[in-house]
C-alpha positions as CSV (number, residue, x, y, z in Angstrom):
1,X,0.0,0.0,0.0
2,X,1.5,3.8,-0.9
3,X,1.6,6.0,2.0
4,X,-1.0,8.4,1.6
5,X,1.5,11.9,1.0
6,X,-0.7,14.2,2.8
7,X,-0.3,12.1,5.9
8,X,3.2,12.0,5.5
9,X,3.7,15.9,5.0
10,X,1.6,16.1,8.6
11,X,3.9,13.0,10.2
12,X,7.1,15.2,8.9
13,X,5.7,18.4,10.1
14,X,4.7,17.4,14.1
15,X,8.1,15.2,14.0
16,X,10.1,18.3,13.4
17,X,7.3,20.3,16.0
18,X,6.5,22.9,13.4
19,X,3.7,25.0,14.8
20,X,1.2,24.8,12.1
21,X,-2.8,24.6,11.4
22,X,-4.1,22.3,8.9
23,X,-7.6,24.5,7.0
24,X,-9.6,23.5,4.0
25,X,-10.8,20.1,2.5
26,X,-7.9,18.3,4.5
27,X,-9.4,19.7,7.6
28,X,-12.6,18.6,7.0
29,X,-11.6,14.6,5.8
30,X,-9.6,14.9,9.2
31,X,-12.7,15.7,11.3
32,X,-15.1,12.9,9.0
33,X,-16.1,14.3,6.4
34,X,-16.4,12.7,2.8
35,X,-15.6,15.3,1.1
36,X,-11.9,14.5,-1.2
37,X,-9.4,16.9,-1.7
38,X,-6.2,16.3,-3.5
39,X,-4.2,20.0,-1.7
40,X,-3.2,20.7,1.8
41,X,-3.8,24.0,3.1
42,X,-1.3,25.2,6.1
43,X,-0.6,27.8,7.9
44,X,2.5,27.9,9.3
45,X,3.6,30.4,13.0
46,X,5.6,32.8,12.2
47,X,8.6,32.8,14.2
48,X,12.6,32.4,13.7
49,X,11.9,28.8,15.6
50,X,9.2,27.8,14.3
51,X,11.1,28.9,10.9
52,X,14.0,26.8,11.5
53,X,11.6,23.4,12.1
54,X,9.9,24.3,8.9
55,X,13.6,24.1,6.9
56,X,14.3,20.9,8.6
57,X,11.3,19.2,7.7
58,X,11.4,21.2,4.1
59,X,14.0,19.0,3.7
60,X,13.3,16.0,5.1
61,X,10.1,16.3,2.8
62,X,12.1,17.2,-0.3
63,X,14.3,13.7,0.5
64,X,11.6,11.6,1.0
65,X,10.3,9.3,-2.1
66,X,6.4,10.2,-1.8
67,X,3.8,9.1,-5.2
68,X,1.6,12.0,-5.8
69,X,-1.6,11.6,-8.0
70,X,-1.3,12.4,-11.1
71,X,-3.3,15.6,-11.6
72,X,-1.6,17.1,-8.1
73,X,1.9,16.3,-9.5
74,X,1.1,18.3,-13.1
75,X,-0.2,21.3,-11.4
76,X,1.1,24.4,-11.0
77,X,0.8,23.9,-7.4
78,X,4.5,24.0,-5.3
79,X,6.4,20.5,-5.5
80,X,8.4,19.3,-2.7
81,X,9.3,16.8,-4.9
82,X,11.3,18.8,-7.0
83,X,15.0,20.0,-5.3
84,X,14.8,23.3,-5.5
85,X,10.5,23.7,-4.5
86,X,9.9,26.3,-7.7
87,X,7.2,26.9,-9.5
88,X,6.8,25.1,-13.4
C-alpha cells in the first residue's frame, strides 16, 4: 500500500514540532467528512523557531520518495518533490 503523501507531510511536520494549522478540504476529511481533496492548506507560526523546524522538515520532505496523484503532481501547485520547490 503507498503511503498516503498528505499524511506523511503532517507526520514530517509534528516530528520536526512545526507550529502549524491544517484548513480546508484536508481539515474537514480529518474531522469525518467525505468530502476528497487532492491539496493541503497550512498555515505555518511565524517565528525564527518555528522557521527553523519548517527548513528541517522542508527538507526532510524534499528527500523523501512520496507518489503524488497524477493531476496534483502536473499542477502548477509547489512540489516538494522537485529539489529546489519552484514553480513550473
Amino acid at each position: 500500500m503507498t503511503p498516503n503523501p498528505i499524511r506523511k507531510v503532517l507526520s514530517i511536520l509534528r516530528t520536526c514540532r512545526v507550529r502549524f494549522l491544517l484548513m480546508g478540504g484536508q481539515a474537514c476529511v480529518f474531522y469525518g467528512a467525505a468530502e476528497f481533496s487532492r491539496d493541503t492548506d497550512i498555515v505555518i507560526a511565524m517565528s525564527a523557531t518555528n522557521l527553523r523546524r519548517l527548513r528541517a522538515a522542508l527538507t526532510i520532505i524534499s528527500n523523501s520518495s512520496m507518489r503524488l496523484p497524477r493531476s496534483a503532481s502536473n499542477s502548477g501547485c509547489w512540489n516538494p518533490g522537485r529539489r529546489n520547490g519552484s514553480l513550473p
